[in-house]
C-alpha positions in Angstrom: 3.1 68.0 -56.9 1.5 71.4 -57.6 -0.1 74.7 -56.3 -2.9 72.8 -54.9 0.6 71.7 -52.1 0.8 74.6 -50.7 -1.6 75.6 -47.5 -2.6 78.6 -46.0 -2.3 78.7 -42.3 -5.6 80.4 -40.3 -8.8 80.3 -38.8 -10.4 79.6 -42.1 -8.1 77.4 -43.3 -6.9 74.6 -40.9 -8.7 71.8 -39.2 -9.9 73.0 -35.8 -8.6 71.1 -32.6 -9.6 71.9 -29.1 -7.1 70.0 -27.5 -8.6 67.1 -24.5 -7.7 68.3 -21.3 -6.6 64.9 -20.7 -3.8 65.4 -22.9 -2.1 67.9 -19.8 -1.1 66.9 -16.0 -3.3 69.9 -14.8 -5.4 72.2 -16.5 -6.0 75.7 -14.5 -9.4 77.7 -14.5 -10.5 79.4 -17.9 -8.1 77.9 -19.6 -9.4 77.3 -23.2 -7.0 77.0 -26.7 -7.9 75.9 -30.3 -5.6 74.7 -32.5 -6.2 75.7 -36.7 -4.0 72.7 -37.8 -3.1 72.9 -41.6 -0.6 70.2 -41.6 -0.7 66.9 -39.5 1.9 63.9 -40.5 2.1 60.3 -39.6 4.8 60.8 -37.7 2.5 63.3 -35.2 4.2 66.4 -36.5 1.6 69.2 -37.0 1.8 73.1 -37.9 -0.6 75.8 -38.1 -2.3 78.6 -35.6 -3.2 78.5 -32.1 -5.7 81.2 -30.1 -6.0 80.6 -26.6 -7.6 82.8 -23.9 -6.1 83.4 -20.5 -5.6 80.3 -17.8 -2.7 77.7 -17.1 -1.9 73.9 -18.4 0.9 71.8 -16.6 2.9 68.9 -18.0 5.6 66.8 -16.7 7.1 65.8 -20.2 6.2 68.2 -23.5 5.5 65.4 -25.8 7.5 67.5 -28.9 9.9 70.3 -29.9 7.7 73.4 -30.8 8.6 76.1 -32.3 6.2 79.4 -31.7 5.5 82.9 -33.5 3.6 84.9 -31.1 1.0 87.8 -33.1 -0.5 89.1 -30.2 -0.9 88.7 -27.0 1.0 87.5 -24.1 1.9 84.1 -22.8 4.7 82.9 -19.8 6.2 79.2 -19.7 7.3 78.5 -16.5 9.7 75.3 -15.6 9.5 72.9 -12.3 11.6 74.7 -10.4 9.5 78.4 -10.7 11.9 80.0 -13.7 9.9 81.9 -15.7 9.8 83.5 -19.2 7.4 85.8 -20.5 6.8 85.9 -24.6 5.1 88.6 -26.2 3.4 89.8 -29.9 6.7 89.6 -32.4 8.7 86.9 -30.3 10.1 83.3 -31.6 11.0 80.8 -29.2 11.0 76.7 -28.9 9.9 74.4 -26.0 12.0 71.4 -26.4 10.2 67.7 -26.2 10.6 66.7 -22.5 10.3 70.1 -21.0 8.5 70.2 -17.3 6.7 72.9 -16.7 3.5 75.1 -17.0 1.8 77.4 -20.4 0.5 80.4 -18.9 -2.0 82.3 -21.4 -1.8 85.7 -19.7 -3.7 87.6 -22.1 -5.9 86.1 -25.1 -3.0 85.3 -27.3 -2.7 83.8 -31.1 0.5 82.1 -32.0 1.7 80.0 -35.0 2.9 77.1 -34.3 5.2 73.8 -35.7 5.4 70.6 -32.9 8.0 67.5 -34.1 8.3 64.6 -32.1 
């Protein structure tokens, strides 16, 4: 393998995704996202940046582990029982596969992201 391996991560850069509202168990008002994947594996591990503008999605099972980066913005994850956490530009955090819950985008937000199943 060489240079030609290793991927920059960005707008410019990664396949663009707008994820099917389908894919959630309810999908609030203005909710919009795009996903700049640069990696995607067989195995339906991906990686790469995420812009989303302000709304809500609900899921009763996160289909993978993610691991997040917030740049900017602000976003909330709130469980099935009302628990809520608040995440802003500079914070790491993971949403373990199976999680119930809700993605609030409460300001327009960009994140980098890495999901494993």
């Amino acid at each position: 393998m060489n240079i030609e391996a290793i991927k920059t991560v960005g707008r410019d850069t990664g396949r663009a995704v707008v994820p099917d509202p389908a894919d959630y168990d309810h999908v609030g008002d203005g909710w919009s996202e795009t996903e700049y994947r640069a990696v995607e594996l067989a195995d339906d591990s991906l990686g790469g940046l995420w812009e989303g503008e302000p709304g809500r999605v609900s899921f009763d099972s996160w289909p993978y582990t993610e691991f997040c980066v917030l740049v900017s913005g602000r976003v909330a994850v709130i469980d099935a029982a009302g628990g809520r956490r608040e995440f802003g530009a500079g914070e790491a955090f993971v949403v373990p596969r199976g999680f119930c819950g809700t993605w609030e985008t409460v300001e327009p937000s960009v994140k980098y992201f890495v999901a494993m199943r």
